[in-house]
C-alpha positions in Angstrom: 76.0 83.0 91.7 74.6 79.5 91.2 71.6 79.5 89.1 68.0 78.7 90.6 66.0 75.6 89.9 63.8 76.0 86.8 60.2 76.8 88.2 58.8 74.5 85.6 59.8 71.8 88.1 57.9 73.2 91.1 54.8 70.9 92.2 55.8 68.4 89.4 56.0 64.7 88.9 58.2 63.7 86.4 57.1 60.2 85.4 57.9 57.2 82.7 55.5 55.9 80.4 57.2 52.1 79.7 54.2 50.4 77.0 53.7 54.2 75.9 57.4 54.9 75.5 56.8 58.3 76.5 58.7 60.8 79.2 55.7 62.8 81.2 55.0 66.1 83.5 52.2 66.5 85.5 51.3 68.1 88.9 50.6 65.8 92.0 47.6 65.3 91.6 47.3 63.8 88.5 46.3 66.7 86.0 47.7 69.1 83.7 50.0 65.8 81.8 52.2 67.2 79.4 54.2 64.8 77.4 58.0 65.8 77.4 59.4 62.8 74.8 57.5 60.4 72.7 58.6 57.5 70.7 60.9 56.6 73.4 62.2 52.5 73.3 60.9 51.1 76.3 62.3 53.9 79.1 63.0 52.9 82.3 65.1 55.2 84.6 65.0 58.7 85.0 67.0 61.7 86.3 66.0 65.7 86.6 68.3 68.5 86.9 66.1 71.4 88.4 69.2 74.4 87.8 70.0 73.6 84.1 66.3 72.6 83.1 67.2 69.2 81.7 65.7 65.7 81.9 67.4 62.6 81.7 66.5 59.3 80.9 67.2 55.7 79.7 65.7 53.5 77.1 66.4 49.9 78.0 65.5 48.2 74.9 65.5 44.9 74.2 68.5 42.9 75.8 69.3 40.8 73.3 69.1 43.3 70.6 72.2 45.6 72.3 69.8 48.8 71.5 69.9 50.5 75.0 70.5 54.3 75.1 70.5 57.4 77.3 68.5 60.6 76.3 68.2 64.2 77.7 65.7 66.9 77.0 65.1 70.6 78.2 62.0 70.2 80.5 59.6 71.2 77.6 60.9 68.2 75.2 63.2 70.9 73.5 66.8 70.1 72.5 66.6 66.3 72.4 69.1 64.4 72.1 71.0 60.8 72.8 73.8 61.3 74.8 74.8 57.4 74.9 74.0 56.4 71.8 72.1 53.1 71.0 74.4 49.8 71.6 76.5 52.1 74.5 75.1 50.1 77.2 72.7 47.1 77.0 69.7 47.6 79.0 70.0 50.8 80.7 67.6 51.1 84.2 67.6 53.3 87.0 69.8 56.2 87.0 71.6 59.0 89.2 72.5 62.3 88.4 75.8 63.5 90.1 75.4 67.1 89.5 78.3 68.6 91.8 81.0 66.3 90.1 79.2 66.7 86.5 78.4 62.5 86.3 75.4 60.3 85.3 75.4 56.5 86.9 73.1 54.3 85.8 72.9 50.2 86.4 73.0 48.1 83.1 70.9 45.3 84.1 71.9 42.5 81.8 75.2 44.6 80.7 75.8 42.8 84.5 77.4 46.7 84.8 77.3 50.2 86.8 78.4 52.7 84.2 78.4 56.4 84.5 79.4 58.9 82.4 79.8 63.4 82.0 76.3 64.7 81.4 77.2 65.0 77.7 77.6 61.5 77.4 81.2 61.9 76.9 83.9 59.7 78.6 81.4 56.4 79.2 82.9 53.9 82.1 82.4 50.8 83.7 82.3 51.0 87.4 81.3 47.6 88.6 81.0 44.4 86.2 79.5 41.1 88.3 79.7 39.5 84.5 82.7 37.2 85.5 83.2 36.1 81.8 79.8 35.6 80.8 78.3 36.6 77.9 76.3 39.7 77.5 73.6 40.1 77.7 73.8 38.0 81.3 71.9 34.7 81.6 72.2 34.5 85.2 69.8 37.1 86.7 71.8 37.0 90.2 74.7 38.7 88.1 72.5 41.6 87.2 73.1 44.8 88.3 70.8 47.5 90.0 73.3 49.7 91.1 75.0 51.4 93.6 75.7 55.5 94.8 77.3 57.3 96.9 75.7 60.5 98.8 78.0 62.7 100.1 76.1 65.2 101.6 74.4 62.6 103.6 77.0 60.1 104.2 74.8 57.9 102.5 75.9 54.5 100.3 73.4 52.5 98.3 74.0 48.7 97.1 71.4 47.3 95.0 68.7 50.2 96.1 69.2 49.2 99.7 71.5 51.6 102.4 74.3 50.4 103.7 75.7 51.4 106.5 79.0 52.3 106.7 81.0 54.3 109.6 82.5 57.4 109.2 85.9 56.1 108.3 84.5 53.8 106.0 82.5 56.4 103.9 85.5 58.7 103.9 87.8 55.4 102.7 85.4 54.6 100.1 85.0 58.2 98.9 89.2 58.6 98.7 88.7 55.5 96.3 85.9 57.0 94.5 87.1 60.2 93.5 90.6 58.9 92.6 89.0 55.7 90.9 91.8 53.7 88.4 94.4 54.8 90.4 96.3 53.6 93.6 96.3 54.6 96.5 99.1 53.1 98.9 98.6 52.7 102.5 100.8 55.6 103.9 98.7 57.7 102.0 95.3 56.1 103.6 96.2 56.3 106.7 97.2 60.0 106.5 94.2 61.5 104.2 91.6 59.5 105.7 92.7 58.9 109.2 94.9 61.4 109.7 97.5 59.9 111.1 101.4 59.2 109.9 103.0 56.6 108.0 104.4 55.4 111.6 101.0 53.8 112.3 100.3 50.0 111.5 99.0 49.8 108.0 97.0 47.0 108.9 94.7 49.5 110.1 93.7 50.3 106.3 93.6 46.3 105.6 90.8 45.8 108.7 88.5 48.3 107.2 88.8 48.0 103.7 88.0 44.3 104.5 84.8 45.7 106.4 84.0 48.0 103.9 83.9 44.8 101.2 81.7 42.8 103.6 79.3 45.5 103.9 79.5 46.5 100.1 78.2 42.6 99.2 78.5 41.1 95.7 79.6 45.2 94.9 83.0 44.8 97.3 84.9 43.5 94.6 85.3 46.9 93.0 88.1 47.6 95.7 90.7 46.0 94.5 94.1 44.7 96.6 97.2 45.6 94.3 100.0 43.9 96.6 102.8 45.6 98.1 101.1 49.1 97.0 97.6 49.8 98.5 94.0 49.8 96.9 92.1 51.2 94.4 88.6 51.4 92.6 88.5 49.4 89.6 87.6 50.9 86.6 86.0 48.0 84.5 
């Protein structure tokens, strides 16, 4: 039986405090502000899990400095601790909790990065880096990354905080790629997982949409990567 969401959450905002550098509850209305974290540096993005009682949250830090980290807490400030530890990630932003597939994405703005990792801040990875050799932190604010997800239970694909809008095929492509990120997947094996069909079918299929998918992905479509004479995959870093 799957555990209910912790009734400390019900009719609560949870908000940041950026100058205070503190991680706060209150109702909607205003009142009854309890402070969860204090002493925080500079957070920025943050992430609730209702069942398991936790809060997550980044501290961006200065970007220069490479001090960003990535903090959880039970909902009443007990148990902190710093899951991605201070110089893991530059300047850690906005984030997403992944609870069904155990993940926490976040967008490393002048990392030029979207990195997730398990919610134990184990097993830390780059999913997209725009950086294109340059130094980090990024000088060139047009290389900086706000991030993308993926919602599968409502089909839903976010570049940059913005939906995109993607067929059905094309969400059920890029979710293939997703889940099996790192690794290739050919064309045969496209066609028949995500289409349905057999190998006998024109695999120029697969290369008409995944080209699709990149134009519709933006300055995020170069995480699919073309490994010739094989198929595609998700790149890892």
């Amino acid at each position: 039986m799957s555990p209910k969401p912790d009734p400390r959450t019900a009719g609560r905002l949870f908000v940041l405090d950026l100058s205070g550098g503190r991680v706060l509850s209150m109702k909607t209305d205003g009142s009854d502000e309890t402070v969860i974290a204090a002493g925080c540096h500079l957070p920025d993005g943050i992430a609730i899990d209702t069942r398991a009682g936790h809060v997550y949250w980044t501290n961006m830090g200065v970007p220069s400095r490479e001090d960003g980290s990535i903090e959880r807490a039970d909902l009443d400030g007990k148990n902190r601790t710093t899951i991605v530890p201070v110089g893991g990630t530059f300047t850690p932003k906005q984030c997403h909790l992944d609870k069904a597939n155990g993940k926490l994405y976040w967008c490393d703005r002048e990392g030029m990065r979207v990195m997730r990792a398990n919610l134990d801040g184990s097993n830390v990875e780059t999913l997209v880096d725009t950086s294109q050799g340059d130094p980090r932190p990024g000088p060139d604010a047009t290389k900086w990354c706000v991030g993308i997800t993926l919602d599968p239970a409502r089909h839903q694909v976010d570049v940059d905080g913005r939906p995109v809008r993607l067929t059905c095929v094309e969400f059920k492509l890029l979710r293939m790629l997703m889940r099996r990120q790192g690794r290739v997947q050919e064309r045969d094996r496209l066609l028949n997982e995500v289409w349905g069909y057999e190998s006998v079918i024109d695999t120029r299929t697969v290369d008409t949409h995944v080209r699709r998918l990149r134009e519709k992905l933006g300055k995020a479509g170069d995480i699919v990567e073309t490994v010739r004479g094989f198929g595609y995959r998700l790149r890892e870093k």
